[in-house]
DRENDO-1510 file (C-alpha; in Angstrom, 1 decimal, always signed):
<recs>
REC; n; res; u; v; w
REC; 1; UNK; +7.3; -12.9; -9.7 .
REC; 2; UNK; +10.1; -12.9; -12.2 .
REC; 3; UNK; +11.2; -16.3; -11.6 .
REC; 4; UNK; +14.6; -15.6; -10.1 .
REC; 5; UNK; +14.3; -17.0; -6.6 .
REC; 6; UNK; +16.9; -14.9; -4.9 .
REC; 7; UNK; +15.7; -11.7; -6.4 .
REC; 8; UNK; +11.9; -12.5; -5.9 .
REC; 9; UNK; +13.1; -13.3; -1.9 .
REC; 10; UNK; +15.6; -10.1; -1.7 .
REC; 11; UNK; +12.3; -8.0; -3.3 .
REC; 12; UNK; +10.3; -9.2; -1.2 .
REC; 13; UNK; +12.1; -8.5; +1.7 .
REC; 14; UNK; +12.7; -4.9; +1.1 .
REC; 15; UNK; +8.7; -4.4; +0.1 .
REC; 16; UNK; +8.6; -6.0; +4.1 .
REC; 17; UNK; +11.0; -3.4; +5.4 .
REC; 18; UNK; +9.6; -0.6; +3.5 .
REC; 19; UNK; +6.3; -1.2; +4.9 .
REC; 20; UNK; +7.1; -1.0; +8.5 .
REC; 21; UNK; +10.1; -1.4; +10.7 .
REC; 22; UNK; +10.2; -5.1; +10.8 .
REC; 23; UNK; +11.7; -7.5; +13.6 .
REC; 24; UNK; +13.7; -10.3; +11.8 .
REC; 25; UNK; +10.1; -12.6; +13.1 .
REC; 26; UNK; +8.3; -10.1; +11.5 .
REC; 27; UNK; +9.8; -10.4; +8.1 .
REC; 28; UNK; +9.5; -14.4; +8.0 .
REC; 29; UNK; +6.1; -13.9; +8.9 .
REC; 30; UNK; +5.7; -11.2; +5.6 .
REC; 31; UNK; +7.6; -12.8; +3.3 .
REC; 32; UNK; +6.9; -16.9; +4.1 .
REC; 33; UNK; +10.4; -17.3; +4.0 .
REC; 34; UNK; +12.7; -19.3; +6.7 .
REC; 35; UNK; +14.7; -17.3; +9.4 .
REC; 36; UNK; +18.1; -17.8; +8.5 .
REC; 37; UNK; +17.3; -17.0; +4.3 .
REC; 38; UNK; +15.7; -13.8; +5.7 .
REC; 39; UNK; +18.6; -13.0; +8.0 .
REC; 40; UNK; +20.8; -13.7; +5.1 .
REC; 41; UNK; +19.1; -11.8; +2.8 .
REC; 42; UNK; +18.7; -9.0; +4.7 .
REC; 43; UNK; +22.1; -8.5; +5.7 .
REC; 44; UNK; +23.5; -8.6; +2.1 .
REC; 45; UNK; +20.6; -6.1; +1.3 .
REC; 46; UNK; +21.9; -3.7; +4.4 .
REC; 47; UNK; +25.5; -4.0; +2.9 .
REC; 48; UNK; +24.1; -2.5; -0.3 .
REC; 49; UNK; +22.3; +0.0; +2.3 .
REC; 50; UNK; +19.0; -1.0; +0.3 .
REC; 51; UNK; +17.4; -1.8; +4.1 .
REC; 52; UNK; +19.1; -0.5; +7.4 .
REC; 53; UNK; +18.5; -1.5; +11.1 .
REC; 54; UNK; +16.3; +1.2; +13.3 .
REC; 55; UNK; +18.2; +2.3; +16.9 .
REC; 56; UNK; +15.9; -0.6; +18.2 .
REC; 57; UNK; +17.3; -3.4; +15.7 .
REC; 58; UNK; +14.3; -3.3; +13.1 .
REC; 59; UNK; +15.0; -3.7; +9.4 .
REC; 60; UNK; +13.4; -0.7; +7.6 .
REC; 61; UNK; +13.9; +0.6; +4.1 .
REC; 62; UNK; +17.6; +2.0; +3.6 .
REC; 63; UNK; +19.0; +5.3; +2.4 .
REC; 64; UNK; +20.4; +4.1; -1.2 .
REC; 65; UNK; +17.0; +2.9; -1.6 .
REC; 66; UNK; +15.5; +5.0; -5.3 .
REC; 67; UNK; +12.6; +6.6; -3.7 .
REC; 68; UNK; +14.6; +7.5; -0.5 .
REC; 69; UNK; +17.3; +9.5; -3.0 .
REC; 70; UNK; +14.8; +11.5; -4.8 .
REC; 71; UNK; +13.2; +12.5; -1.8 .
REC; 72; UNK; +16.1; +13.5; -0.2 .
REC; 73; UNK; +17.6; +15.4; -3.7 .
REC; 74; UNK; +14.4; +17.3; -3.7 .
REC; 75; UNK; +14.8; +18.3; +0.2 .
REC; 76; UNK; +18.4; +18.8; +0.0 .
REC; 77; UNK; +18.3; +21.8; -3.0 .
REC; 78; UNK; +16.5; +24.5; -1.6 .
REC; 79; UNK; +18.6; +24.0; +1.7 .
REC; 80; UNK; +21.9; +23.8; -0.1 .
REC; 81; UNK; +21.4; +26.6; -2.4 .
REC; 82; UNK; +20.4; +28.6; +0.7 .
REC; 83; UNK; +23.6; +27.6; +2.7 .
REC; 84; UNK; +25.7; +28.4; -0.7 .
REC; 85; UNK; +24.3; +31.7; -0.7 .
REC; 86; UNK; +25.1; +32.0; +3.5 .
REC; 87; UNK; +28.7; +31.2; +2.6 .
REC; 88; UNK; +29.9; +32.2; +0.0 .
REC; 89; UNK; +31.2; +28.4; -0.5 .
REC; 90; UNK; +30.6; +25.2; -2.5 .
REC; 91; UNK; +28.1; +23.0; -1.0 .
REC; 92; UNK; +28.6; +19.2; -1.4 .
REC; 93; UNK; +26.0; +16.3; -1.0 .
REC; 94; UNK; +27.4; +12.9; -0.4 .
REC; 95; UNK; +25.9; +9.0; +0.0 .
REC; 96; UNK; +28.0; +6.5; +1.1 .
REC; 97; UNK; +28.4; +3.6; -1.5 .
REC; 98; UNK; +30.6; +0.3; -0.4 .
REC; 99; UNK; +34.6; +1.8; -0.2 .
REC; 100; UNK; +33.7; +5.5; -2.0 .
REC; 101; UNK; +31.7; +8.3; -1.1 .
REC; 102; UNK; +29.2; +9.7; -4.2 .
REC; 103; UNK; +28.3; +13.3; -4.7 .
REC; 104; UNK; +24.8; +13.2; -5.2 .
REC; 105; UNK; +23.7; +17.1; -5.4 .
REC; 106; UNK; +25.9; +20.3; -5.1 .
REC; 107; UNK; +25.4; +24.1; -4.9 .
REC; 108; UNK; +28.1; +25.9; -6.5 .
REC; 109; UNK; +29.0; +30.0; -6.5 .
REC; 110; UNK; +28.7; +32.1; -9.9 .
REC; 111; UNK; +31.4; +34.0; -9.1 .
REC; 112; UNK; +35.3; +33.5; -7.7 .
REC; 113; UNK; +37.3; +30.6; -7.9 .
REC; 114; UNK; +35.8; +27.5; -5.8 .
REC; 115; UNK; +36.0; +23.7; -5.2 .
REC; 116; UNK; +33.8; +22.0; -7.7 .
REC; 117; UNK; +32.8; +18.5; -7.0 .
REC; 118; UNK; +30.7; +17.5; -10.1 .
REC; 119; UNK; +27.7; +15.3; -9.6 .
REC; 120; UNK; +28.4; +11.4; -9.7 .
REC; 121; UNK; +32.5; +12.0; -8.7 .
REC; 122; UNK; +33.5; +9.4; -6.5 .
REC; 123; UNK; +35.9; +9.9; -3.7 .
REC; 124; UNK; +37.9; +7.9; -1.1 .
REC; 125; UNK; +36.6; +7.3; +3.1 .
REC; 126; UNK; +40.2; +7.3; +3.3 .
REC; 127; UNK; +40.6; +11.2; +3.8 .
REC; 128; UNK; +38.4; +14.1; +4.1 .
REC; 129; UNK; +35.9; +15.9; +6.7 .
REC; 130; UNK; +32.8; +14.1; +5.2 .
REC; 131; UNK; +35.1; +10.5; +5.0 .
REC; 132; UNK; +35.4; +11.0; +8.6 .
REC; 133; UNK; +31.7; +11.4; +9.3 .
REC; 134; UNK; +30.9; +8.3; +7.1 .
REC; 135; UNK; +33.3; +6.5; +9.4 .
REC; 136; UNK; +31.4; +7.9; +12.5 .
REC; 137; UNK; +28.0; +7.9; +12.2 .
REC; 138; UNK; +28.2; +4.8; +9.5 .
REC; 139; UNK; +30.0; +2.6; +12.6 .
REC; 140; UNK; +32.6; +1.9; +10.0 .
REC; 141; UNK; +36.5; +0.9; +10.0 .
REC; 142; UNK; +38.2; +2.7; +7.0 .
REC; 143; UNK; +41.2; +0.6; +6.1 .
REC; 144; UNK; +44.5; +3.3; +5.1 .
REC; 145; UNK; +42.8; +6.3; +6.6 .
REC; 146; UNK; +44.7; +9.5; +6.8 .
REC; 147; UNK; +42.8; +10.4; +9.8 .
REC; 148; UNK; +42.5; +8.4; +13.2 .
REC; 149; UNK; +40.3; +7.1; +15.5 .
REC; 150; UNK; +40.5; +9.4; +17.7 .
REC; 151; UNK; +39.5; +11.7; +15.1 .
REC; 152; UNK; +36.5; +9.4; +14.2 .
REC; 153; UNK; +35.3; +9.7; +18.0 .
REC; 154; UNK; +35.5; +13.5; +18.0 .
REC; 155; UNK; +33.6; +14.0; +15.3 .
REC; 156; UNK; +30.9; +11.5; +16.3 .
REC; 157; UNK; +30.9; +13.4; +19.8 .
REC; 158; UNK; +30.9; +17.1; +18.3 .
REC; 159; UNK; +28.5; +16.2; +15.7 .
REC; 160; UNK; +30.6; +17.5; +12.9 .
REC; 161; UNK; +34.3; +17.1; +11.1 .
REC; 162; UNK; +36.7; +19.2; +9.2 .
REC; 163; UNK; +39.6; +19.1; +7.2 .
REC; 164; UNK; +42.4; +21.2; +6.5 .
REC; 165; UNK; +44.3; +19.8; +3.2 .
REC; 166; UNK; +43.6; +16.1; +4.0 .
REC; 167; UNK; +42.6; +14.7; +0.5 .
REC; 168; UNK; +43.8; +17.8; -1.4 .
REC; 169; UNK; +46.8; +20.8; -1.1 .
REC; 170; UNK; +44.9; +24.2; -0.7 .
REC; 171; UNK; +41.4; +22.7; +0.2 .
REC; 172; UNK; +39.2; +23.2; +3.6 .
REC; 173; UNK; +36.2; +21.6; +4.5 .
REC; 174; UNK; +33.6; +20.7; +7.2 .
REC; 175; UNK; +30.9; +17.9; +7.1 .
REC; 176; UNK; +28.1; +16.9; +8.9 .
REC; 177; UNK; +25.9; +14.4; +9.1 .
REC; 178; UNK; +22.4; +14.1; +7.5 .
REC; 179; UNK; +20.2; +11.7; +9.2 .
REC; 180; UNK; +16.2; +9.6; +8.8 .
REC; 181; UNK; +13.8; +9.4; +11.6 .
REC; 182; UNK; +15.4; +6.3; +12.3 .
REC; 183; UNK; +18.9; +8.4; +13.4 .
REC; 184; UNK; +20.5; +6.1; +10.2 .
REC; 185; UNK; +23.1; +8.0; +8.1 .
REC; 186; UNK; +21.8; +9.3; +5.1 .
REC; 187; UNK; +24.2; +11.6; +3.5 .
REC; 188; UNK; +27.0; +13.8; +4.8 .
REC; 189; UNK; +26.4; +17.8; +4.0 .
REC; 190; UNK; +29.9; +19.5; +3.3 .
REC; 191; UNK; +31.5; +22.9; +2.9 .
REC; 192; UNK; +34.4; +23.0; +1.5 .
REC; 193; UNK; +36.8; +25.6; -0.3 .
REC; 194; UNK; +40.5; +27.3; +0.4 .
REC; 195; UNK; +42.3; +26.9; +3.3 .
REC; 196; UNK; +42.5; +31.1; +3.1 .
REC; 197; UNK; +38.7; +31.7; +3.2 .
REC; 198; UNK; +38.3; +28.8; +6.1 .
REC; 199; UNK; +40.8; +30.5; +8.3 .
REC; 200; UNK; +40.7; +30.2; +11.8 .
REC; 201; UNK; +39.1; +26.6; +10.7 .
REC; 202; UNK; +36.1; +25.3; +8.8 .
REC; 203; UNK; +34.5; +24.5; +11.7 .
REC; 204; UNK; +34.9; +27.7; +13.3 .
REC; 205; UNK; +34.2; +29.8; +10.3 .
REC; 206; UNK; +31.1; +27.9; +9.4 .
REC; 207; UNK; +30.4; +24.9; +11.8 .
REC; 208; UNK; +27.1; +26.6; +13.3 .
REC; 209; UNK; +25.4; +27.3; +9.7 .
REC; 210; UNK; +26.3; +23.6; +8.5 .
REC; 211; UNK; +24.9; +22.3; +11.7 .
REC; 212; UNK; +21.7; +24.3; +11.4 .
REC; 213; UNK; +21.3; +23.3; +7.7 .
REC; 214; UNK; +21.9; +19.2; +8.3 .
REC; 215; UNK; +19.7; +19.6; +11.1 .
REC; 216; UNK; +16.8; +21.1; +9.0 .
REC; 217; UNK; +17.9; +18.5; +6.5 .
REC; 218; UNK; +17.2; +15.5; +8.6 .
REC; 219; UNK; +14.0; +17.1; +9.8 .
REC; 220; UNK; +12.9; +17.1; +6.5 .
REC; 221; UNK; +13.4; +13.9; +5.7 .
</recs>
């Protein structure tokens, strides 16, 4: 224990959660602690997407949890540098992190002029194919957004989103989303590049091989 109540509780409930989809009974019963401290703990901890709720409403361990990122770099690379190759196009690795959306891993051409997102860049939900899948599959309202909610329900209901100079003049892209065992949002896998090379759309051009890599993504995890 380090002494810090809060931090020995918040701990303590993510050890809980990481152990086994816990019920909110469960996790008093782990931890010792009352019901409403471990429902408010647990909530501030699922904001920070350190625990997540399964389809059936069980706390379990959440995707910006450390272990959960390594494990998902390592299965992401040899898929995105395969889907790279596929394309022709950079490939793009995104978490979700409070108002932004984080590059975690890329896969970029040798050769020809491409969209480089470097590792650790930050960009807005408010625009972009992979914003709108955070919005989607996340279940979140993105305040300012250039898109719209009907947009949000398509690409929940297709699976997939893409962009045609939303956040940038010039740029392309389509995301989809990367998912655990749980069906919770993990990352969104993106293609993106110029408008020229995407043409008849992103989604057209390479919507099935983006699919097929997420999907063998999520499997993975």
């Amino acid at each position: 224990m380090s002494g810090i109540k809060v931090l020995d509780r918040a701990v303590a409930i993510m050890m809980a959660a990481a152990s086994k989809p816990s019920t909110l009974n469960d996790l008093c019963e782990t931890t010792g602690l009352p019901r409403a401290t471990a429902h408010r703990l647990a909530t501030a901890l699922e904001a920070h997407r350190l625990v997540a709720r399964t389809p059936e409403g069980k706390w379990t361990i959440g995707p910006a949890f450390p272990g959960n990122r390594d494990d998902l770099l390592t299965t992401a690379k040899p898929i995105m540098q395969q889907l790279m190759e596929d394309t022709g196009e950079s490939i793009q690795l995104y978490q979700w992190t409070d108002t932004a959306r984080t590059c975690v891993a890329t896969a970029e051409p040798t050769q020809g002029l491409h969209n480089v997102v470097p590792v650790g860049s930050q960009l807005p939900l408010t625009s972009g194919s992979a914003a709108r899948i955070i919005a989607a599959f996340a279940d979140i309202t993105v305040d300012d957004a250039t898109f719209s909610e009907s947009d949000v329900k398509a690409a929940k209901q297709a699976g997939y989103s893409e962009s045609i100079e939303e956040r940038e003049a010039g740029l392309a892209s389509v995301s989809a989303p990367v998912t655990d065992g749980n069906g919770q949002l993990v990352a969104v896998l993106s293609i993106s590049g110029s408008v020229d090379r995407f043409r008849p759309s992103p989604a057209e051009k390479f919507g099935d091989q983006l699919n097929q890599a997420a999907k063998k993504l999520s499997s993975g995890l």
